[in-house]
N, C-alpha and C positions, 0 to 999 in steps of 0.2 A: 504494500500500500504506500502511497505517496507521504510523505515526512510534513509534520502542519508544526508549526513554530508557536512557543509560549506564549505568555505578557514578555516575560524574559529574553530580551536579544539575544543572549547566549546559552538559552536553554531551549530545547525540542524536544518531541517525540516520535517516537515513527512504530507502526504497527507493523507485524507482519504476522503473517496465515498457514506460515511454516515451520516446524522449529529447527528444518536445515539452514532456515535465516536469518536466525538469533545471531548478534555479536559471542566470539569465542568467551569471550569473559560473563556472560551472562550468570555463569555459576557462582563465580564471586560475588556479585552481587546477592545473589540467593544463598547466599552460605548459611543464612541461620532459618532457612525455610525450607523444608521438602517438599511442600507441596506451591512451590517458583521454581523449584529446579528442574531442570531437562530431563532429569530420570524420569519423574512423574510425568511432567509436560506430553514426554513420548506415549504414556499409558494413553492420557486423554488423546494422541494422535492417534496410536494406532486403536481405541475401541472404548472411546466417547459414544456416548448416549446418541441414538440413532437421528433425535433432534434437537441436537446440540453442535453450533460451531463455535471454537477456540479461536482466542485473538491474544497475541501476547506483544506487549507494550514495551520499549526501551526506551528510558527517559535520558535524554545525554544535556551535558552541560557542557558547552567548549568542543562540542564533537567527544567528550568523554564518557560512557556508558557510566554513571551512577545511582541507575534506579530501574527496577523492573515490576512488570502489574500483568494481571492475567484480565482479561476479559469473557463474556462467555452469551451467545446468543443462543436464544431456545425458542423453536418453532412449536407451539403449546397444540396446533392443529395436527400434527403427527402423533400426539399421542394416543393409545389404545382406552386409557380414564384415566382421570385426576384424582384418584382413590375411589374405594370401593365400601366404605369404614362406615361412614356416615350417612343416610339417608335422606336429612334432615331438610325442611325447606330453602334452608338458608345455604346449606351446602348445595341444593339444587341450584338455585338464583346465582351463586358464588361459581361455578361452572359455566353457564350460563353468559354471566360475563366474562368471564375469562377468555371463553373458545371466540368469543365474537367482539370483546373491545380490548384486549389484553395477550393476544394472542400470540404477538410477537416482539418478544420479550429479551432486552441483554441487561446481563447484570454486570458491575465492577468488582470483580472479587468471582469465587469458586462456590456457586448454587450448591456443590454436590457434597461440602462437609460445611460444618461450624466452625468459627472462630474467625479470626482476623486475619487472614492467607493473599489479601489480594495485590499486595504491593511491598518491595522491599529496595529499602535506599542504603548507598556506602557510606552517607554522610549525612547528618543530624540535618531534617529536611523539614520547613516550618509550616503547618497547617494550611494557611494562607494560599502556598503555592500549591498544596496538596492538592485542596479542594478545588483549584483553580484546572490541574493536569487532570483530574477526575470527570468534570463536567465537560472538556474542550476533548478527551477519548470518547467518551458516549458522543458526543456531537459529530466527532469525525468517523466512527462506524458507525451512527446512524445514517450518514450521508455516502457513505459505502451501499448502505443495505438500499436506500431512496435511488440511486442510479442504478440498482438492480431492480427495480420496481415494487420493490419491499417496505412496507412503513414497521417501522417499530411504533409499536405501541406503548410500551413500559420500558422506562429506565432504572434499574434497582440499584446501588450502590450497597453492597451488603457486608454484615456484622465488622462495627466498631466497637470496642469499650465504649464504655460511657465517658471515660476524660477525652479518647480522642472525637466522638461524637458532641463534646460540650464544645472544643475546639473547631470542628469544621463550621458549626453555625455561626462562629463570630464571623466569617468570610462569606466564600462562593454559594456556600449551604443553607446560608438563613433563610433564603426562601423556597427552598426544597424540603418536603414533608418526610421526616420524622418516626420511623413510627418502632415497637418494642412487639415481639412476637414471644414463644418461647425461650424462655434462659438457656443457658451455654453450662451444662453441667461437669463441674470440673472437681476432678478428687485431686487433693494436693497433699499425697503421701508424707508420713510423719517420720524421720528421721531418725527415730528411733526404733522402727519396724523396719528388723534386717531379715526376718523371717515371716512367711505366711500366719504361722504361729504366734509370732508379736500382734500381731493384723486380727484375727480374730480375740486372742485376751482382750482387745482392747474394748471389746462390746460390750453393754448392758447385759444383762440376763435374756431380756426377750430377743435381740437381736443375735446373741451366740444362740438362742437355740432356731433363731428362723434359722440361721447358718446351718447348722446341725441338721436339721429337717429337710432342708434343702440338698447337701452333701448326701446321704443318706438315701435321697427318694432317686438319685443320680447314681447310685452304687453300681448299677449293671451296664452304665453307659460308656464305652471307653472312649477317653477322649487323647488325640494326639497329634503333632502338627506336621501337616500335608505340605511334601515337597513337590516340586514343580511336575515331575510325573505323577504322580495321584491327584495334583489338579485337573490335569489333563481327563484323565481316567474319569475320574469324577465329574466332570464340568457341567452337563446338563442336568444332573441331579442338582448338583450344589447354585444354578441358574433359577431352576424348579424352586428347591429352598428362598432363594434370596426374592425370586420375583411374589408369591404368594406373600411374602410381609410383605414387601413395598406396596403392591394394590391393594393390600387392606389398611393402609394409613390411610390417615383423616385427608391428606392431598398431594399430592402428586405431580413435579414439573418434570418429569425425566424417568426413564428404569434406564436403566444401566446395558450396553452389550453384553451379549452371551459369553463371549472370551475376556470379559475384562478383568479376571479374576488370575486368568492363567496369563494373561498380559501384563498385568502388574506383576505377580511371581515372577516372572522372566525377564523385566526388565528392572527390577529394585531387591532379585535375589531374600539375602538375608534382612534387607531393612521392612520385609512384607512380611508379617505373617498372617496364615490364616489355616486355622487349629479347625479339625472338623470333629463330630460327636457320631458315634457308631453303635448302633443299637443290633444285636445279632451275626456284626459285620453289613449290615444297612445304614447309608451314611444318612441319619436323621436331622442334622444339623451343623451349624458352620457359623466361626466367629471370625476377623478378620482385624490388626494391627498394624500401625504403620509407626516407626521407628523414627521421631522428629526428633534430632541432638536428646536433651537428658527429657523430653517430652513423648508421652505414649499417645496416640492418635487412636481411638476405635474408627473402627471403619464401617464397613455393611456386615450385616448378617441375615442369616435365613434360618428358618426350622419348619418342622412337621409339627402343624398348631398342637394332633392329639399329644404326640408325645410330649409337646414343650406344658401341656395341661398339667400331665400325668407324672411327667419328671421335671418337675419344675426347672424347665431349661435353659429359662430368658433367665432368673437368677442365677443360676451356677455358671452362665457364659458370665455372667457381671464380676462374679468371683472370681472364675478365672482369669480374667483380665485384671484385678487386681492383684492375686496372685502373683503375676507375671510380674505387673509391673514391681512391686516391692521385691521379689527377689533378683531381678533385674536393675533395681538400685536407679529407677526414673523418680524425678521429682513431683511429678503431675500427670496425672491421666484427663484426657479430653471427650468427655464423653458424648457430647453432643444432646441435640435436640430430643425431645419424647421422652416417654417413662419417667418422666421427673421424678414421681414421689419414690418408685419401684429403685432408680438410681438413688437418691438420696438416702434410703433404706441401708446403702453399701457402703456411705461417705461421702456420695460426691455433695458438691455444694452448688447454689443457682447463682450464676455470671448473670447478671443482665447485659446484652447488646442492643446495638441500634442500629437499623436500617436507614437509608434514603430513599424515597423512588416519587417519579415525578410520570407523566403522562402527559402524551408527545401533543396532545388536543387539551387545546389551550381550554375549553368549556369542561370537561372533564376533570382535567387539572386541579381547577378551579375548588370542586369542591371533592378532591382525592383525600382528605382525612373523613370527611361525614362515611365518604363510598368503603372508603377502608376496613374503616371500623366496625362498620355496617357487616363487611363479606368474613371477616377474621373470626372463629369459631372465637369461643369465650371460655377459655379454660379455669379451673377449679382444681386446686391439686392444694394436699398439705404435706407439706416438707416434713422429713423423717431426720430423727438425732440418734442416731445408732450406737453414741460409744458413751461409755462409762462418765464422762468428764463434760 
């Protein structure tokens, strides 16, 4: 794509649609992000969401590459549903508008996990310009997509902290709407748990025996983690698994390709894992890691709803990813959107993030917080205090 120049005369950016295109140093740049690095990058090229196209951004000062942003467009009309969870009127009307005023949709930052992933700079970079290089990308791939006969409809700018979210609005932001969905549920491993064993003492009484109960109702499931040939092996099963959760969430902008499982194993090796659960030698479900420097990432997963009923399986994958990460000595587990109280049950705790998004029709626009508001299910969840203290 053609190079569009800042406010700053000696600053630009330039997109491009490849990642054989990236400047060679782009890694450095992304050195404290996995998911800006080319490893990943390559996943999303070779087997990205089947309505989804990648854009990745290099911001250079002086012709000097020191900033990188992922972008990400999603064709909402290609999808098969936007979940299958809810039936509800409002989730009808919320559908609705989506396929017909919303339909084509890029966001600033990675739709397909939690947290703050979508930009990373080599040198302390001030809100101001942030916000600035943020809206002039959405502008220049929305006018990519407008000379292919394409309107975007929604521009999302996704998950900030709240300090950098207080910050973008004193700039480019303040009249960009705002808004707060589901918390960013993050367990911040305690320093003195050097063993699984420190990790549960640390419970309450009810909370060591849901542990207990849990462990226990899991005894005949073996679990253990699948290298790159057994994903292969396994791929349509564990496709099966992962697609049956996704369509029964509350909504839906993406499933995932078939091979992106065994595409990431083979291109991010040991920094992927993804442990599957084996019932008779039937693989009944599947948990999935991504390895961020001293940060754990969960990722997708899937299961056979009976058995996850029966053996209570969504919490022992939750365990065992704690598990992991404490004997693997990470500081933080990421555990993303959903299950909040079920996650909070284990430790994690509720991040709040903030979004942006504006809509490309000026009348719309207009009144995009009432609509918002309006279309976003209203969640009710109480937070769980697990440990002793």
């Amino acid at each position: 794509m053609e190079r569009f120049f800042l406010l700053l005369e000696t600053a630009s950016f330039k997109i491009y649609t490849s990642i054989s295109q990236l400047p060679a140093n782009w890694d450095k740049i992304a050195v404290n992000n996995a998911f800006l690095q080319t490893a990943y990058l390559k996943v999303l090229e070779a087997s990205a969401p089947v309505n989804m196209q990648c854009f990745y951004i290099g911001i250079f000062e002086n012709s000097e590459l020191t900033g990188v942003a992922l972008a990400q467009y999603l064709n909402l009309n290609l999808l098969e549903s936007f979940g299958e969870r809810d039936n509800c009127l409002k989730t009808v009307i919320r559908n609705f508008v989506f396929k017909n005023f919303a339909s084509h949709a890029l966001f600033l930052g990675n739709n397909m996990i939690t947290g703050q992933n979508g930009y990373a700079f080599s040198k302390e970079t001030d809100f101001k310009h942030i916000s600035e290089l943020l809206l002039q990308c959405a502008d220049a791939i929305s006018l990519y997509f407008k000379k292919k006969k394409t309107t975007i409809h929604i521009v999302s700018f996704k998950d900030f902290y709240q300090h950098c979210a207080v910050e973008l609005k004193k700039y480019s932001f303040s009249n960009v709407y705002e808004f707060n969905t589901q918390p960013n549920m993050v367990f911040e491993l305690r320093p003195e748990w050097n063993t699984n064993e420190d990790y549960v003492a640390s419970f309450s009484k009810k909370y060591r025996d849901q542990y207990k109960r849990a462990h226990k109702k899991c005894e005949e499931i073996e679990v253990r983690e699948l290298q790159y040939e057994e994903i292969i092996l396994h791929e349509e099963r564990i496709y099966d698994l992962y697609h049956h959760v996704a369509k029964n969430a509350p909504f839906n902008t993406f499933f995932l390709a078939k091979n992106h499982f065994s595409t990431f194993k083979k291109q991010l090796q040991d920094q992927f894992v993804i442990c599957g659960y084996f019932l008779n030698g039937k693989l009944v479900g599947f948990h999935t890691l991504l390895i961020n420097g001293d940060v754990l990432e969960t990722y997708f997963l899937g299961y056979d709803d009976h058995i996850q009923k029966e053996k209570m399986l969504y919490l022992n994958m939750l365990y065992n990813m704690t598990k992991y990460g404490i004997e693997n000595q990470f500081k933080k587990i990421i555990f993303g959107r959903t299950a909040l109280e079920i996650k909070s049950s284990i430790g994690a705790q509720p991040i709040m993030m903030s979004g942006f998004i504006y809509h490309n029709n000026p009348l719309i626009n207009r009144f995009i917080d009432s609509i918002f508001k309006r279309l976003e299910p209203t969640l009710e969840w109480q937070q769980r205090h697990p440990f002793k203290d």
